[in-house]
C-alpha positions, 0 to 999 in steps of 0.5 A, spaced: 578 787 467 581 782 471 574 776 473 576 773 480 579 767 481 572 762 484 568 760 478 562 765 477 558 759 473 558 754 479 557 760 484 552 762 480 548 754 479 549 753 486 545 759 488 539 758 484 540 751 486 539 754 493 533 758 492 529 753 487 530 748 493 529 753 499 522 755 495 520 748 494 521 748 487 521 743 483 526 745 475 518 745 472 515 750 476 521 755 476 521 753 468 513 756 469 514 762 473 521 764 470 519 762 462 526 758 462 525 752 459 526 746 464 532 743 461 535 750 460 535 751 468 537 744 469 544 745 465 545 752 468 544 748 475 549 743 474 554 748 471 553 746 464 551 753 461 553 760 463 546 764 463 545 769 459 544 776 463 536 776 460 536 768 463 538 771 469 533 776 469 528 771 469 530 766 474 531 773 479 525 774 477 521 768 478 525 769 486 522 775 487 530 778 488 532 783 484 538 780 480 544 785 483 541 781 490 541 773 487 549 774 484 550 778 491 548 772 494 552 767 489 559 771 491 558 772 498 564 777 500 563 779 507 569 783 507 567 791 508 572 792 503 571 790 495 579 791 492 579 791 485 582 785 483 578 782 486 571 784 485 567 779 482 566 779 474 561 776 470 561 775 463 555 774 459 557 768 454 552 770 449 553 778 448 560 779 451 556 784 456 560 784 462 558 786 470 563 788 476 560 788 484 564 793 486 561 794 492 563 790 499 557 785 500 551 786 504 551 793 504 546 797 502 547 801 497 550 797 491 555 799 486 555 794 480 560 797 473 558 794 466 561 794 459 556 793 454 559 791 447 557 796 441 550 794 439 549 790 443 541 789 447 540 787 454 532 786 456 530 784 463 523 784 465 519 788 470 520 783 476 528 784 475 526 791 478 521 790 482 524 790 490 530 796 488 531 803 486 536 803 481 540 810 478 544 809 472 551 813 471 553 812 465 561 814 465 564 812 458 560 811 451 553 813 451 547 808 452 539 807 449 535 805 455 527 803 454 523 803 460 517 801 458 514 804 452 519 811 455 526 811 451 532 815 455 537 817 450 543 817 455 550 821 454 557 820 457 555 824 464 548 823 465 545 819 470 538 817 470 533 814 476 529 809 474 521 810 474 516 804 477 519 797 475 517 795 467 521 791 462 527 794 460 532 794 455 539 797 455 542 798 448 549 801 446 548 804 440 555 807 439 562 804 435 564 803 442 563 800 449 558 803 454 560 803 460 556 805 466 555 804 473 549 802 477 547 805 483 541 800 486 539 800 493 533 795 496 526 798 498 
């Protein structure tokens, strides 16, 4: 995967600057809400740290945005057409895991396409989830998906329309990379 050419960590830091600043939030009460330690969020701001995929879950949490609209939010693309190699990539630092905004910004479906590493375990909590109705199409690979106490056993071709919002946790338990597409649109 080719990532684009603008620096997905400052865009990403300058979003969630915005939205803390445009609640009224000070570092402490977003540390509250989101369960990231204030110091964490502090560096993430200022372009220090790369959040991780479940950091970012949080603080989109904490906000009251699915995760999809605050990375949506931070690349801003207004073009109707999303060409490939210039299709947001962002990279987890910690797992490797990695996620392309496919589709177009601001539209109303929204396409994402994720690589996730052999064995590796994403969480997102409930909040992550709550404002979105969400499929996964798994295209290569296979894919463990928890939601809630419920375990979905996710074979190459199968595709799954997510339940109401509960903690989740997305695990590849193959040798290889899972990749699967993420179909989300807003409610």
């Amino acid at each position: 995967m080719q990532e684009i050419q603008a620096d997905p960590v400052q865009a990403i830091a300058s979003r969630l600057k915005v939205e803390r600043e445009a609640r009224g939030w000070s570092l402490a009460e977003l540390a509250e809400r989101s369960g990231v330690s204030k110091a964490m969020i502090s560096k993430i701001e200022r372009s220090e740290a790369s959040p991780t995929a479940t950091v970012l879950g949080r603080l989109s949490g904490a906000f009251g945005l699915p995760l999809s609209v605050l990375l949506a939010l931070a690349e801003q693309k207004p073009e109707r057409l999303s060409a490939h190699d210039r299709q947001p990539v962002w990279r987890d630092p910690e797992t490797g895991y990695t996620r392309r905004a496919i589709s177009p910004a601001n539209s109303m479906v929204e396409l994402i396409e994720v690589v996730l590493p052999a064995g590796v375990r994403v969480p997102y909590p409930a909040s992550a989830f709550a404002f979105q109705q969400q499929q996964i199409w798994v295209l290569e690979g296979e894919l463990e998906f928890r939601e809630g106490d419920v375990v979905h056993q996710l074979p190459q071709g199968d595709c799954l329309l997510l339940g109401p919002p509960s903690d989740c946790i997305f695990y590849n338990p193959g040798m290889g990379p899972a990749r699967y597409a993420i179909a989300l649109v807003r409610r």
